[in-house]
C-alpha positions in Angstrom: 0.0 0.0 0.0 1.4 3.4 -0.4 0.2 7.5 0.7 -1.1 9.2 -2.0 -2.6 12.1 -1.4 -0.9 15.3 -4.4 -0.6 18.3 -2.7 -2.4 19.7 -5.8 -5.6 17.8 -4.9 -6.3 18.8 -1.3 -9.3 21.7 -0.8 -8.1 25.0 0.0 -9.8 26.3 2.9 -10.0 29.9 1.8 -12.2 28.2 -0.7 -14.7 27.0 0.8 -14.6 30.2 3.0 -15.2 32.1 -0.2 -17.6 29.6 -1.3 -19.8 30.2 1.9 -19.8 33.7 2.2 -21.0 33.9 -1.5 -23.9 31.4 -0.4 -25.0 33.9 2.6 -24.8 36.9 0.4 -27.3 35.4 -2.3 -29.1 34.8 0.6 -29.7 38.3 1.8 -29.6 39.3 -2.1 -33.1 37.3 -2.3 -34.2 38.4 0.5 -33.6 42.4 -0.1 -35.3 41.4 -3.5 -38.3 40.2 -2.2 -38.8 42.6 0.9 -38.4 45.5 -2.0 -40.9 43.6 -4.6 -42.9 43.4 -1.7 -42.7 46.7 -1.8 -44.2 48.0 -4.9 -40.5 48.3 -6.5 -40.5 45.6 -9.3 -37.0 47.0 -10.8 -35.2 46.8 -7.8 -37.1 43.7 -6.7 -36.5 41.7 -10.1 -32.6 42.7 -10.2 -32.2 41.7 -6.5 -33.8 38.5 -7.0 -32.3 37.8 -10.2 -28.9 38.5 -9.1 -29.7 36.9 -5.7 -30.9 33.1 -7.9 -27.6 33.0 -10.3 -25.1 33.6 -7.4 -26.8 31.1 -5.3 -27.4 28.3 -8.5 -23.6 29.1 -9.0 -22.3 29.0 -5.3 -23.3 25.9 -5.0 -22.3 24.4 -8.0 -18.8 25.1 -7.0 -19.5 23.8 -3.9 -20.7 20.5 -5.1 -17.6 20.3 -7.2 -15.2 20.9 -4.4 -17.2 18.3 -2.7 -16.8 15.8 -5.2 -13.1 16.9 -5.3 -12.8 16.1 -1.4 -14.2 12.7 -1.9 -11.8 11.8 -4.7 -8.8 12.0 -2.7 -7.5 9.0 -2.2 -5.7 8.2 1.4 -4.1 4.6 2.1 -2.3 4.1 5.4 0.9 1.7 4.6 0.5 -0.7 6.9 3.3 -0.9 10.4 5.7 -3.0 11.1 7.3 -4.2 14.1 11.3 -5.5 14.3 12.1 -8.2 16.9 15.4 -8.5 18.2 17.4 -10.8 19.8 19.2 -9.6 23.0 21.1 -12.4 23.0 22.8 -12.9 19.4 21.1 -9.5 18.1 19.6 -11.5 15.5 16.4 -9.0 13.9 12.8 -10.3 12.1 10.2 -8.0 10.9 6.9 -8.8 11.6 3.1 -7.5 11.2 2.3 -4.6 14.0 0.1 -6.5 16.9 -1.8 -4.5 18.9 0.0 -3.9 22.4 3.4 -3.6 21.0 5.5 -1.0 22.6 9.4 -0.6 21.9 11.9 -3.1 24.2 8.4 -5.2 24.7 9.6 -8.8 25.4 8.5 -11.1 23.1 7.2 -14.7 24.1 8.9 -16.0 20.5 12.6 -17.9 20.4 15.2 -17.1 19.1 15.6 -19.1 15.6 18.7 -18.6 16.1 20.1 -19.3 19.2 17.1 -20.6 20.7 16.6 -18.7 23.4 13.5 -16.5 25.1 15.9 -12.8 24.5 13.3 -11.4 21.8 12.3 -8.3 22.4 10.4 -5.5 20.1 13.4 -3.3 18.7 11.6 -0.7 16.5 8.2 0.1 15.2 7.3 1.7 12.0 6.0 2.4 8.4 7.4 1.2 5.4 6.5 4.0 2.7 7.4 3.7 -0.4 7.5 6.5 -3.3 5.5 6.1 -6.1 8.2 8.5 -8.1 11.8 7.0 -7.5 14.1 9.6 -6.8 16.4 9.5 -10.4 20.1 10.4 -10.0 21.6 12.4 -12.2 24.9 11.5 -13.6 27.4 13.7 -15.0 30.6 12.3 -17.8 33.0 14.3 -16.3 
């Protein structure tokens, strides 16, 4: 399994800021448009209202979008590992991550090695792997 979240996909928060604040002000925009068609002013009413609809219709358009957007992203965990080593002969094994394991945990297992009860949890950790390999550059000098 490997992380793969682009920096180019996540959802900038100033965004959806944006995005909400538009929302609220085609909000009052429709309500300022009816409250003056109410009114008897159909002008003013009519260009409220209109301008009120197409900024909300388009608000949340781009909020559905960045939605969409947030559910695309696509996060796997690379699983953890645990090392077991012996105290004994030092000899190492990498093993699934059990629940419970803490760092200079003893370990029930022997040694395969020198057959002993020594084993103890050495390291814990993630093995993440790139998807882009680092290329090295090579100059004929």
């Amino acid at each position: 399994m490997e992380a793969s979240v682009s920096m180019n996909r996540k959802v900038s928060p100033y965004l959806l800021a944006i995005i909400m604040v538009t929302l609220v002000l085609s909000l009052i925009s429709i309500y300022q448009g009816a409250m003056a068609y109410l009114d008897g002013d159909v002008s003013s009413g009519g260009l409220y209202l209109t301008m009120g609809a197409t900024t909300l219709v388009v608000a949340t358009y781009l909020l559905l979008q960045t939605r969409k957007r947030m559910f695309r992203l696509n996060v796997e965990i690379p699983p953890m590992n645990t090392t077991v080593e012996c105290k004994k002969c030092g000899f190492k094994n990498i093993r699934d991550f059990q629940k419970g394991d803490y760092v200079y945990k003893p370990v029930e297992d022997q040694c395969p090695k020198c057959n002993e009860k020594t084993m103890s949890v050495g390291s814990i950790f993630r093995e993440v792997k790139d998807k882009e390999k680092a290329k090295e550059v090579t100059y004929g000098f």
